[in-house]
C-alpha positions in Angstrom: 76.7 25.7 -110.6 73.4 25.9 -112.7 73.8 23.0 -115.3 70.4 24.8 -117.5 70.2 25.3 -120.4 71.8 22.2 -121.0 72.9 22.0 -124.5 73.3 18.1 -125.9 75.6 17.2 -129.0 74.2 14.1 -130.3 74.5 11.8 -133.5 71.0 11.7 -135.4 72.2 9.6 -137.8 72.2 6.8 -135.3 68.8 5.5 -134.5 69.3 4.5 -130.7 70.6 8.1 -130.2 67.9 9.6 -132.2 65.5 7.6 -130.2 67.1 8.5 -126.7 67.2 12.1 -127.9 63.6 12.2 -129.5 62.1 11.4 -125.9 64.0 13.9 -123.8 62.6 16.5 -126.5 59.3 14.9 -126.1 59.4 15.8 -122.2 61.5 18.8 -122.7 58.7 21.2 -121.6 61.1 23.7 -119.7 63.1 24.2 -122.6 66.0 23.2 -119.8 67.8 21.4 -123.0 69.1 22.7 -126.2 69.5 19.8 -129.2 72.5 20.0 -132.0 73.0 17.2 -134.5 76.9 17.0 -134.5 76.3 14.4 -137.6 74.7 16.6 -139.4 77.0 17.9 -142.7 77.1 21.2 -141.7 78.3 20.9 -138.3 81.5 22.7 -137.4 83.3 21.5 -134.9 85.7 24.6 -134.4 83.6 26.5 -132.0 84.2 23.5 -129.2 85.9 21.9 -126.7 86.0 18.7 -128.3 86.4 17.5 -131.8 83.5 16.1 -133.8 85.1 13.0 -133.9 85.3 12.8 -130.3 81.2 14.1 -130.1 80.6 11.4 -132.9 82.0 8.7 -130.2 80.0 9.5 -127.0 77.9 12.3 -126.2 78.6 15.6 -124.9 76.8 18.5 -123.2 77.9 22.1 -123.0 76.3 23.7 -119.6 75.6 27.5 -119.4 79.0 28.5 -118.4 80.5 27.0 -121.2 82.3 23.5 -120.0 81.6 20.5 -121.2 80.5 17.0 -119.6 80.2 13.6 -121.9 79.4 10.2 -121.1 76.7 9.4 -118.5 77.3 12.4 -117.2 75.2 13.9 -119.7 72.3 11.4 -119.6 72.2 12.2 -115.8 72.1 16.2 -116.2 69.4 15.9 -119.1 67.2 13.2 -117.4 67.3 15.7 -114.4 66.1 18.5 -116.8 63.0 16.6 -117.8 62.3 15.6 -114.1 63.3 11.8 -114.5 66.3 12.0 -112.4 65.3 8.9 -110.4 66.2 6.9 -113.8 69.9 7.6 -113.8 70.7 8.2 -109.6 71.9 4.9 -109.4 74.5 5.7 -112.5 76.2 8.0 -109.6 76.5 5.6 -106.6 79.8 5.1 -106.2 80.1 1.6 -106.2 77.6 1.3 -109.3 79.6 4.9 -111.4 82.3 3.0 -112.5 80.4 -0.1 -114.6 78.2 2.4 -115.8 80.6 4.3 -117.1 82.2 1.4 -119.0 78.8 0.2 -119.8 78.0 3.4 -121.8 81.1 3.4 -123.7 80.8 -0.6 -124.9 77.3 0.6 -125.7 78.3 4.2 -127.5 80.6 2.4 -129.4 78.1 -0.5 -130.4 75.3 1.5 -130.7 74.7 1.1 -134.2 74.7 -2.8 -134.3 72.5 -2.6 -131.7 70.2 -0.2 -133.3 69.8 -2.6 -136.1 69.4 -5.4 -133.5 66.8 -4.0 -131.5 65.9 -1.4 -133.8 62.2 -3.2 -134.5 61.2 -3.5 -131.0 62.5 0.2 -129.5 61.0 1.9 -132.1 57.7 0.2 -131.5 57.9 0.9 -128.1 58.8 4.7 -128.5 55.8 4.8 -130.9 53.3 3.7 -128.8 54.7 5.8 -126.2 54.8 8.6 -128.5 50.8 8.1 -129.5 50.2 7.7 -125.8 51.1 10.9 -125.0 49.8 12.6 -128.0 46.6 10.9 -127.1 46.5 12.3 -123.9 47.5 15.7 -124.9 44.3 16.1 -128.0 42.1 14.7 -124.7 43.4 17.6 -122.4 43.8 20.1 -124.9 40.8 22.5 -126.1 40.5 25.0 -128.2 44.3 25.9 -128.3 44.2 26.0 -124.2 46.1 23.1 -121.9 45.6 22.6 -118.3 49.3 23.5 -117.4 49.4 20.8 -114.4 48.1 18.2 -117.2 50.7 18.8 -119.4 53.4 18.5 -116.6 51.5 15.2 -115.7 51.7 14.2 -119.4 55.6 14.6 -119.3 55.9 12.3 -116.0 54.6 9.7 -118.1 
């Protein structure tokens, strides 16, 4: 089955989510994921498997032929997409899938306490990582023109 494009339904309003989902777009250069804010006011639910309350809980994903995933499933599907697989294969190993699993869910359903716990020190780390890369990019691009095998390079990092 080909899981791309790999659309993600995600709450922006929560910063930990906003943070996770702002570095997948960052590395997103395939345009193998597609991004919709299921907090945003004008979200409809009605067009979708699952309820917005249910999307508002834990993550979902729709894949091209219309099912849907949640959970870690989608982290594993949309880190694959951006070539960082390796991050989330031990979230499959059998012996390791089912604390994962649980872990997500304690954290989904934390995840705002948490954002305010760690909120200072994540976002500090995303924008440094975030100037990084821009950094790297202005140095590699000219002109309007990228080296292509840069920009991949750039996306590893």
């Amino acid at each position: 089955m080909n899981d791309y494009p790999l659309t993600l339904l995600y709450d922006e309003s929560c910063p930990l989510c906003k943070l996770e989902i702002d570095n997948l777009r960052a590395r997103n250069v395939q345009n193998f994921l597609h991004f919709i804010d299921v907090s945003a006011p004008d979200f409809d639910d009605s067009n979708y498997l699952a309820s917005k309350k249910d999307m508002m809980d834990i993550i979902h994903a729709i894949r091209p032929d219309g099912s849907m995933v949640k959970g870690v499933e989608v982290f594993r599907l949309a880190y694959g997409a951006v070539g960082l697989g390796w991050i989330t294969a031990p979230t499959n190993l059998p012996l390791l899938k089912p604390f994962f699993d649980w872990a997500y869910v304690y954290v989904a359903r934390n995840r705002y306490r948490l954002s305010n716990r760690f909120s200072g020190v994540l976002f500090k780390i995303a924008a440094d990582r975030a100037a990084k890369r821009a950094l790297k990019q202005s140095q590699q691009c000219k002109d309007g023109f990228c080296d292509i095998k840069s920009v991949k390079e750039q996306s590893d990092a």
